[in-house]
N, C-alpha and C positions, 0 to 999 in steps of 0.2 A: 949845857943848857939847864937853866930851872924853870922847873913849872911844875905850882901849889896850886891844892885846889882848897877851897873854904867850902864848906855848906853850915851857914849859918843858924840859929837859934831861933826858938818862938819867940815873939813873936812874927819876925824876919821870912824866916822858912817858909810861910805861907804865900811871899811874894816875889822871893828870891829861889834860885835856882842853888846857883853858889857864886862866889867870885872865885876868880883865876888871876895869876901872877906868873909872867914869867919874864925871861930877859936868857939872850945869848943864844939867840935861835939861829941853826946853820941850816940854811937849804939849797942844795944845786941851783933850785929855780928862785926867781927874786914874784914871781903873781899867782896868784892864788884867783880863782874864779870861784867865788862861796855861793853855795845854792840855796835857796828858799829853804827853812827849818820850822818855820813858827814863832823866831822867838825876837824879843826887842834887847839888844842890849845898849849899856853905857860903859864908853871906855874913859880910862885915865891913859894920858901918855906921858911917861916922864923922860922921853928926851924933848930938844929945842925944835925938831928936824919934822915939819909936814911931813904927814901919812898922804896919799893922795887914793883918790877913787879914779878908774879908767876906764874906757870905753870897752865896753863887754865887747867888740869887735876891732875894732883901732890898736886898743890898748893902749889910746892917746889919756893924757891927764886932763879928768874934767872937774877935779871938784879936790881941794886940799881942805884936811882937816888938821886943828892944834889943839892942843892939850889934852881938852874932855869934848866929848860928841858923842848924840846917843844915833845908834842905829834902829831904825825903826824895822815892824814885820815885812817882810818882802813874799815878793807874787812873781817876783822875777829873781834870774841869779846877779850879784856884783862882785866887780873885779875888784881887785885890792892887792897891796904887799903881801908878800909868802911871812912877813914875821922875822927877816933877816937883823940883825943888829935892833929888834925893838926893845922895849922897857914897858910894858904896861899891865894894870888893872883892869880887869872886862867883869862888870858886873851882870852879869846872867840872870833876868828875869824868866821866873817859870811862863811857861806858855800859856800866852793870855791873860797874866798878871801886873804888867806892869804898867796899868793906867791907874795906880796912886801914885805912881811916883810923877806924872805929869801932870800942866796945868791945863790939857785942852786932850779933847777926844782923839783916839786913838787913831782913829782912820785918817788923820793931820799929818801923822809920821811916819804910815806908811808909803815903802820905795823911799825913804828920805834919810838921809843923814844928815844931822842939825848939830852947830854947835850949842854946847851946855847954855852959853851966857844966853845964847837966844831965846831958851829954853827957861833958865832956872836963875838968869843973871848970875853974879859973883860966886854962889853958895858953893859949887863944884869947884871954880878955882881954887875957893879954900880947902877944901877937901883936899885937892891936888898939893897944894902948900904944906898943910902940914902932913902927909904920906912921906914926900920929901924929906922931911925932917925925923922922919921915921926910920930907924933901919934895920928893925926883925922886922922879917915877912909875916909872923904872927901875928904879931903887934898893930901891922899896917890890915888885916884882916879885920882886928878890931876897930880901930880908926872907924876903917870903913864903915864895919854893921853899926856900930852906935850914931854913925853919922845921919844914915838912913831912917835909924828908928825913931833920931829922934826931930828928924826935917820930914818926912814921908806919912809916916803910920799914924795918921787921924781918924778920921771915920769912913773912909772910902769903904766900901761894902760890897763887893760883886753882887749882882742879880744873881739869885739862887737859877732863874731858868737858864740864865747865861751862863751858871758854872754847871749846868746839870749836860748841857746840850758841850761844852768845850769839852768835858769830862767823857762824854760818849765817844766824841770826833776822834782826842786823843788816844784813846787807849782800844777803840773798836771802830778805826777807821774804814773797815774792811765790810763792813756790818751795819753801818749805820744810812736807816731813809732819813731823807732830811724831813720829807711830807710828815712820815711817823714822827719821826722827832718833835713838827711843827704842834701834830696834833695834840701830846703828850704835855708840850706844853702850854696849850691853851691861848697864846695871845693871838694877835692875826696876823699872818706871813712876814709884813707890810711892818709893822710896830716890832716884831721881834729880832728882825734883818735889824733894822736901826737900833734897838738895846745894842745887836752884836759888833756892830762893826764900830759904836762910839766904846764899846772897852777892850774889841779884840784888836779893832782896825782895818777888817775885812769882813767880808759876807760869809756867815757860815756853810753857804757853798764853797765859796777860795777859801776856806780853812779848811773844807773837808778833801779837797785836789789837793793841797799841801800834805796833810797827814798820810794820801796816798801815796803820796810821790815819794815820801820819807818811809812811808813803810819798804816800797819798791826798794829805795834805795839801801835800807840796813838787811835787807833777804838777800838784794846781791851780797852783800861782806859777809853774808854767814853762808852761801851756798858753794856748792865748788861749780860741780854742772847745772844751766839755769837754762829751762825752758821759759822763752818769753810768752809767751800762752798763759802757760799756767801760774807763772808773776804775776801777770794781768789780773787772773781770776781772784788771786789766793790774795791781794792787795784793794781788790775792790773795785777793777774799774768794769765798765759795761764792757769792752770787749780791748783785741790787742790795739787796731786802730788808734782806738781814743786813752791808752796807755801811752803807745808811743808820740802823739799829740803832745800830751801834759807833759811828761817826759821829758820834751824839748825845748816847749816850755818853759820849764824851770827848771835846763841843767846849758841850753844851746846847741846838744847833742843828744842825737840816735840812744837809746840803750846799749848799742852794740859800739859806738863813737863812744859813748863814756866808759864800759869796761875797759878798754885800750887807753884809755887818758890818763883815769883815775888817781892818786896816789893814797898815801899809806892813812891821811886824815878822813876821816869820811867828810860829806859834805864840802872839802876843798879839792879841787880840781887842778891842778900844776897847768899855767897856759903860758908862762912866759919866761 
């Protein structure tokens, strides 16, 4: 299997996560059940052959996607392929950055996967075209960022309050009042919900249950023994209850249903 990872250049860096490239991936399982993360990405696919999205309980096929399609922030988990015989580019938007690369508010594309054209018309197939024509994965890394810097990166500007309150969510999800948060930054509940969710695409409430549930989730891969108690507390939520609530939430399974499920990716789940 290969699989590169890029993290791009200023002024790129500031909106981008990294890209990823891989091809020749073997998995026992052919479905992955991906859980809520925060984050929006855009893929390239370079074979002929639909991707499809499937029913989180059926596992019936509800939605085929081709070539480019961007995935929007999710509040819920989606089924999808484990990655078997794929070929693609995933371009990785840092969390809560990537409404310059779109032409409408962010809370549009949330729970949604959209093809590019719908999106962005031709520009992405060209992209996809000449990658194609590309054949160091360096190379196709470059492609890429200059593609972006030089279609994307205008004057799109984050609200400083909006990067000030994502910046909290992320990195002291455990810790953070939202009220305090409110107060600190000055506008009214009402006006600042709306800044957040036209450039995050959720309410800074369902942004700050995600960063919980993602905290919960990277303490399990680091702990051996795990009291669900003290997960609860040490992650931020009000008590176990309302842990294992979100929980389910945003995986379809118990805490104790997903350590038995689990596999070796964080965040993808083997269901089929």
């Amino acid at each position: 299997m290969i699989y590169e990872i890029h993290t791009p250049t200023f002024p790129l860096n500031q909106f981008i996560e990294c890209l990823i490239y891989y091809e020749g991936a073997s998995f026992e399982h052919s479905v992955d059940r991906l859980l809520p993360n925060g984050d929006t990405e855009i893929l390239i696919d370079f074979t002929d052959t639909p991707q499809y999205i499937y029913d989180n309980n059926s596992l019936k096929e509800i939605q085929a996607c081709h070539n480019v399609w961007a995935s929007g922030l999710r509040t819920e988990p989606i089924t999808i392929p484990s990655g078997n015989n794929s070929r693609m580019m995933v371009i990785m938007c840092k969390k809560g950055m990537a409404y310059t690369f779109f032409p409408f508010p962010m809370d549009e594309i949330s729970d949604c996967v959209l093809d590019a054209d719908l999106i962005w018309g031709t520009s992405f197939a060209y992209l996809r075209e000449k990658l194609f024509e590309t054949k160091e994965i360096r190379r196709m890394f470059e492609v890429t960022e200059d593609f972006l810097i030089r279609n994307f990166l205008g004057s799109s500007v984050l609200n400083p309050c909006v990067e000030y309150a994502l910046n909290e969510i992320i990195h002291r999800p455990d810790q953070v009042s939202l009220s305090r948060l409110n107060e600190k930054i000055g506008y009214s509940q009402k006006h600042f919900i709306g800044m957040f969710k036209r450039q995050v695409g959720v309410t800074p409430k369902a942004y700050l249950k995600i960063m919980r549930f993602q905290k919960a989730i990277n303490e399990i891969e680091r702990s051996g023994k795990i009291s669900w108690t003290d997960l609860s507390q040490d992650c931020g939520f009000y008590d176990q209850a309302h842990f294992i609530n979100d929980f389910k939430l945003f995986s379809g399974f118990t805490p104790e249903q997903y350590l038995k499920q689990k596999g070796d990716l964080v965040n993808y789940v083997p269901v089929g």
